[in-house]
C-alpha positions in Angstrom: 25.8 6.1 -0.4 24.7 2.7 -1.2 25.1 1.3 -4.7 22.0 -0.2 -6.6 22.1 -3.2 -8.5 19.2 -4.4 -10.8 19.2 -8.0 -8.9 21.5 -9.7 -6.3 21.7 -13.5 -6.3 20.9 -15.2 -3.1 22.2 -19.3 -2.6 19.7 -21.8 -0.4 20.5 -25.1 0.1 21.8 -25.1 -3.7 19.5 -23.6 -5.4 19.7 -20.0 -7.2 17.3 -17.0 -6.3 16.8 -13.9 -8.0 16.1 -11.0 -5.2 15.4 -7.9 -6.8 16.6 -5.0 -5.4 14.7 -1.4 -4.3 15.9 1.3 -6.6 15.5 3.4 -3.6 17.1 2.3 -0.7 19.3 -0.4 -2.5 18.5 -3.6 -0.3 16.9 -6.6 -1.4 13.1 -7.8 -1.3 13.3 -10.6 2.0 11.8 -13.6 0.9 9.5 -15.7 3.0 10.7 -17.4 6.1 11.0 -20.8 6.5 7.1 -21.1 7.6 6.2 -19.4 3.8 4.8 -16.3 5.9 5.8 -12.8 5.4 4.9 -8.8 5.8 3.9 -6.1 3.6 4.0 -2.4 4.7 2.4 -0.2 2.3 1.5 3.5 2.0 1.1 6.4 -0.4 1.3 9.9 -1.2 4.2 10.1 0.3 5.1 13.7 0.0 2.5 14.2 1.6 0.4 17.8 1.2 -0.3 19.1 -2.4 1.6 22.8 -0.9 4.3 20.4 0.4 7.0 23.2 -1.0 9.8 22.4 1.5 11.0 19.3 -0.9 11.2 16.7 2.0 8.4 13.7 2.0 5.0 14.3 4.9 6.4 15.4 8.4 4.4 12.2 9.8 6.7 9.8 7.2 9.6 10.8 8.4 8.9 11.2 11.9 8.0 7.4 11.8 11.2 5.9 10.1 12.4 4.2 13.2 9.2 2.8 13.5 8.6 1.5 10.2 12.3 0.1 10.5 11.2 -2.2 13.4 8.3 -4.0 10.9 10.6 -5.6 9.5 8.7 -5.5 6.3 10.2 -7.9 3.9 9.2 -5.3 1.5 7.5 -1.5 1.7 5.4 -0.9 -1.2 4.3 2.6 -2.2 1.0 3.2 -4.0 2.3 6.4 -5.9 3.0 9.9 -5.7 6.1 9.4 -3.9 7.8 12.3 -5.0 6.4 15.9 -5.3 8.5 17.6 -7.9 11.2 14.3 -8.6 13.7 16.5 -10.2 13.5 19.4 -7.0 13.2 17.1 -4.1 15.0 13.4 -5.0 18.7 15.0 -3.2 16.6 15.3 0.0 14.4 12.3 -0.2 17.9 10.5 -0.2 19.3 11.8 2.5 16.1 12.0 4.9 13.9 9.0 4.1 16.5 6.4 1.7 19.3 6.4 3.5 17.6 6.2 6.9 14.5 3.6 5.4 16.4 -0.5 6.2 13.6 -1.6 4.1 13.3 -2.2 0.7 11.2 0.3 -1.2 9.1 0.2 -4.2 6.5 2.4 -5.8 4.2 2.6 -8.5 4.2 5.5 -10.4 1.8 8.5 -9.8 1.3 11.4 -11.9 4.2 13.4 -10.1 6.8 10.6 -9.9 6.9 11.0 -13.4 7.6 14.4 -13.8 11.4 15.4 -14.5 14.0 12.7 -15.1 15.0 11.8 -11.8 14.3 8.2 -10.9 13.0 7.5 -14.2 14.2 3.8 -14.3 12.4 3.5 -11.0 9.3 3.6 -12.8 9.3 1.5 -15.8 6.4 -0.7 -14.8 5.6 -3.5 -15.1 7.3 -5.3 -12.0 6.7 -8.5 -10.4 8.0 -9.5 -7.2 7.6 -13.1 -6.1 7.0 -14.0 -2.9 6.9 -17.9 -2.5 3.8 -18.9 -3.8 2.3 -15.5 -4.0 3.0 -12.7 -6.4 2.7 -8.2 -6.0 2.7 -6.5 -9.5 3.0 -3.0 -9.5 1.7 -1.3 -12.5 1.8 2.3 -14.4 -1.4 3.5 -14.7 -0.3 6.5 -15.8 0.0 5.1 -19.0 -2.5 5.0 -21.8 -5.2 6.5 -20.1 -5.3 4.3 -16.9 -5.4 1.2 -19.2 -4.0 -2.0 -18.3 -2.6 -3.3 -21.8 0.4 -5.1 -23.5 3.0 -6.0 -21.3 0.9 -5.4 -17.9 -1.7 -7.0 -18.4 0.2 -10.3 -19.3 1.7 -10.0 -16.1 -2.2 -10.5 -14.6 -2.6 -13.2 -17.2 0.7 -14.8 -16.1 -0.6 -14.7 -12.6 -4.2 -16.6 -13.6 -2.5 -19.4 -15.5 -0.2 -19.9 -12.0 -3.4 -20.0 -10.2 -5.2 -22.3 -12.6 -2.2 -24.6 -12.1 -2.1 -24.2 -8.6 1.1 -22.2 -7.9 -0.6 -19.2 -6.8 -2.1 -18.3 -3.4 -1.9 -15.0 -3.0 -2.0 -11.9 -5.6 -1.2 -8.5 -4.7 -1.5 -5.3 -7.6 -0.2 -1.9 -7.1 -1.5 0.9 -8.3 -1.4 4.7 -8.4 -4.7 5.1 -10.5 -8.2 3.4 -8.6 -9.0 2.3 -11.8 -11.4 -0.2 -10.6 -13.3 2.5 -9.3 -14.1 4.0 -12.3 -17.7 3.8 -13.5 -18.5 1.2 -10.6 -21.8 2.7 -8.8 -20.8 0.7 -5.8 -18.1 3.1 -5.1 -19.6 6.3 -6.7 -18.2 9.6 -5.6 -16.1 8.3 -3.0 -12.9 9.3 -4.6 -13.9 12.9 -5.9 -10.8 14.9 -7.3 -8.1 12.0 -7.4 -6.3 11.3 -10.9 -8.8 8.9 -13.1 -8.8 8.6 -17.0 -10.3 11.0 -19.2 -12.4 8.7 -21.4 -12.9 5.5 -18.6 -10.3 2.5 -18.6 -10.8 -1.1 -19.5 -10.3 -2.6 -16.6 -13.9 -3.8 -16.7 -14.0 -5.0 -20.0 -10.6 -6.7 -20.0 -9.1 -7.0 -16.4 -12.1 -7.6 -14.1 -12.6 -11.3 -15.6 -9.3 -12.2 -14.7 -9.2 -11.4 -12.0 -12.3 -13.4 -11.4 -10.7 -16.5 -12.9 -8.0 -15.9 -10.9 -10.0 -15.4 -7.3 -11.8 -19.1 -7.9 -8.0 -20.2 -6.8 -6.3 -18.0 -5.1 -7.1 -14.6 -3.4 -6.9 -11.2 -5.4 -6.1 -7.8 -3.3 -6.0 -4.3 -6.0 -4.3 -1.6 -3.7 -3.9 1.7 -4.9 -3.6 5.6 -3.7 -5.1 8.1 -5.2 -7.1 9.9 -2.9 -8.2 13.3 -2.7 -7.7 16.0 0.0 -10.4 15.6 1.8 -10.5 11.7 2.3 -11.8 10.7 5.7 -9.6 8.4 6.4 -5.8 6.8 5.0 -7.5 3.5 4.7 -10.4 2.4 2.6 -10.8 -1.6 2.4 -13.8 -3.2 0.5 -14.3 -7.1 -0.6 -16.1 -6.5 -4.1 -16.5 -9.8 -5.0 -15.4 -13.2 -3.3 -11.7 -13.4 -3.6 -11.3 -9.8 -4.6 -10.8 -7.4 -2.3 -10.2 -3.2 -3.3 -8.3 -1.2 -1.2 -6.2 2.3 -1.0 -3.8 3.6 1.3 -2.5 7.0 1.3 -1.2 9.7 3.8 -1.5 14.1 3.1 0.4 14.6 6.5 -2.6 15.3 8.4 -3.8 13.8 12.0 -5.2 10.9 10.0 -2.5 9.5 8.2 -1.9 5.6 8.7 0.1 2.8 6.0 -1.1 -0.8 6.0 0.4 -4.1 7.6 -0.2 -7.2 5.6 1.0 -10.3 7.5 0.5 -13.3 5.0 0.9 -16.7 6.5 0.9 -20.4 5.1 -2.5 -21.5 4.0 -3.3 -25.3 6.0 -3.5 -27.9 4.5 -6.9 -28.7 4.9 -9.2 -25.3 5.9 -12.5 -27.6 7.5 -14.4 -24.8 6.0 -16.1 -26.7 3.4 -15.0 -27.3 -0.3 -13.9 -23.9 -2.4 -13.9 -21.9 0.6 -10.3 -20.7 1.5 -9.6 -19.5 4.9 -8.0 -15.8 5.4 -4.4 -16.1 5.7 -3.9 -12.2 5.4 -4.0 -10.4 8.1 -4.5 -6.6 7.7 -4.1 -4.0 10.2 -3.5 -0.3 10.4 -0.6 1.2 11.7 -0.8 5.0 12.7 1.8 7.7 12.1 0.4 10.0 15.1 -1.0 7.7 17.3 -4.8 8.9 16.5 -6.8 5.8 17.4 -7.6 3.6 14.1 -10.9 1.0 13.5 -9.9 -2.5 12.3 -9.3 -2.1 9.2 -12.1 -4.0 7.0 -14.3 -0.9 9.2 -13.3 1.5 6.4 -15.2 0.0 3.6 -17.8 1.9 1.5 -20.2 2.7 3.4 -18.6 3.5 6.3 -16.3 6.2 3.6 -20.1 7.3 2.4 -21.3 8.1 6.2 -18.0 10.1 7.1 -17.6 11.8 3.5 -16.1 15.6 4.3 -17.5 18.5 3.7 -15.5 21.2 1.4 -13.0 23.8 3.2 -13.7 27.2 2.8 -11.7 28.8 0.4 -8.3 29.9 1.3 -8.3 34.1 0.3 -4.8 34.4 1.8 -3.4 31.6 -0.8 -4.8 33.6 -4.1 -1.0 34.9 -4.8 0.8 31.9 -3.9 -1.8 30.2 -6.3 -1.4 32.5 -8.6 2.6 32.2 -9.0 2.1 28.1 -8.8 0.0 28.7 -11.5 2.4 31.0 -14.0 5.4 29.8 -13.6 4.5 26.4 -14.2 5.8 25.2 -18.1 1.9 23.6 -18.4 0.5 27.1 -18.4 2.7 28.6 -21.0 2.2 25.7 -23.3 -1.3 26.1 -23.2 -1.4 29.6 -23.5 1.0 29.6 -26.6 -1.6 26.9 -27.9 -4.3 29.3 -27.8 -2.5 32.6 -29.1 -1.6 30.7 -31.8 -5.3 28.9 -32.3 -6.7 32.7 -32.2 -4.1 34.2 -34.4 -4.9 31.4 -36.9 -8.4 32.2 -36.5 -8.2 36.2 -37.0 -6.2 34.9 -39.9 -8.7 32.4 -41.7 -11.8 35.1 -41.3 -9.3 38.1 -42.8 
């Protein structure tokens, strides 16, 4: 079994690089060739199905390992929910998708991969990863309600004071949580069911402008993946503003399940385009884990989600006892049915 190291140290031509190192699959983040151009692979949900109970990630992951091995991703980033039960399934996760993956893996928490103990120092978030002039942050937004606060939001003012100064092309964030969705009638119901906040976030009040002072300088991409069951595609891409683009990714081991490809190459030196207009340098594409046919992917913006929204499965009566034992002999249940035997207990008390 490999052995993971917080950081490995890397020489070029005399100078010293950090590399940080997946958690995961124990090999180091690749950094740019020697053009400044490199490739992102990222997906989510990777356990795929909610009544996943076998403990091994999506079927249509793993049957794709050797093809997301020939990428040659400099890094794979996951959008959350990586795990199912951590605790239950990590033993297998190493042995069928970590030892086999020859990339380097990262994820951003989702509400499961933070369940248990196992991996926990896989998940203390914030992280940054450079890449040449460009930065990803991956970000717990888990935490505080979906709030992007303290110690992670610096990291987003940290990347607007490198774009002010003109060290900053490119600026990828990774998220679980959609939080830019939230309360944003653009976007509406498209993301019905998936984990949000209970009271709203601030990313409008406090995030969304810096990321506009950051997009007059460099471009801004928020992925995350969240997405309910019945999501009509594994893609959804959608240019809010100029120089910030939204997007999720996120596989349930169905027919439809496809991760991203971001191929980032060197800006020119001069675009011809016109003053304040930067030329795409990303280029995003679809890769599909069954070999369904896939749109390009800026097809699956908004309203193309809003004309293919599904409609609700029939209820499942065959499922009602495995339901019901999910349901009891999870800890959640008892906690909150001590809570309110003890809440009506205290109440018969009081009105004796």
């Amino acid at each position: 079994m490999r052995r993971v190291f917080p950081f490995v140290v890397l020489l070029h031509l005399g100078n010293i690089t950090i590399a940080q190192v997946s958690p995961y699959t124990g090999l180091a983040v690749v950094p740019p060739d020697s053009t400044g151009s490199y490739r992102l692979l990222i997906g989510g949900h990777f356990h795929g199905a909610s009544s996943n109970t076998s403990g091994f990630p999506a079927a249509t992951l793993l049957a794709n390992i050797g093809t997301l091995n020939a990428t040659n991703a400099n890094v794979f980033l996951s959008t959350g929910d990586l795990f199912l039960r951590p605790d239950r399934d990590s033993v297998r996760y190493t042995t069928a998708l970590f030892e086999e993956l020859k990339l380097p893996l990262f994820n951003a928490p989702g509400n499961h991969d933070l369940e248990g103990s196992a991996y926990h120092s896989a998940t203390r978030m914030p992280v940054m990863i450079p890449m040449g002039g460009d930065r990803i942050i991956l970000l717990d937004t888990e935490r505080d309600n979906s709030d992007v606060s303290g110690d992670q939001l610096q990291q987003i003012i940290d990347a607007e004071q490198a774009a002010t100064e003109g060290h900053l092309r490119h600026l990828f964030i990774i998220s679980h949580r959609p939080v830019w969705s939230e309360g944003e009638p653009k976007y509406g119901d498209l993301f019905r069911g998936n984990t949000r906040s209970l009271t709203g976030s601030n990313f409008k009040k406090d995030v969304l402008p810096v990321l506009q002072r950051i997009a007059q300088h460099a471009n801004v991409y928020w992925i995350s993946g969240s997405m309910a069951g019945r999501a009509p595609a594994s893609i959804f891409f959608q240019e809010h503003e100029q120089g910030i683009t939204f997007i999720q990714s996120a596989i349930r081991d169905e027919l439809r399940d496809a991760v991203l490809i971001a191929d980032v190459s060197k800006l020119p030196s001069s675009s011809g385009e016109g003053e304040g207009v930067r030329p795409p340098s990303v280029k995003w594409t679809g890769l599909s884990l069954t070999g369904q046919p896939l749109e390009p992917v800026q097809s699956y913006d908004a309203a193309w989600w809003k004309a293919h929204q599904g409609t609700a499965e029939p209820f499942a009566w065959r499922r009602i006892p495995y339901l019901i034992k999910k349901t009891v002999t999870n800890l959640n249940y008892w906690y909150g049915f001590g809570t309110a035997v003890l809440l009506l207990l205290l109440g018969w008390r009081i009105r004796r």
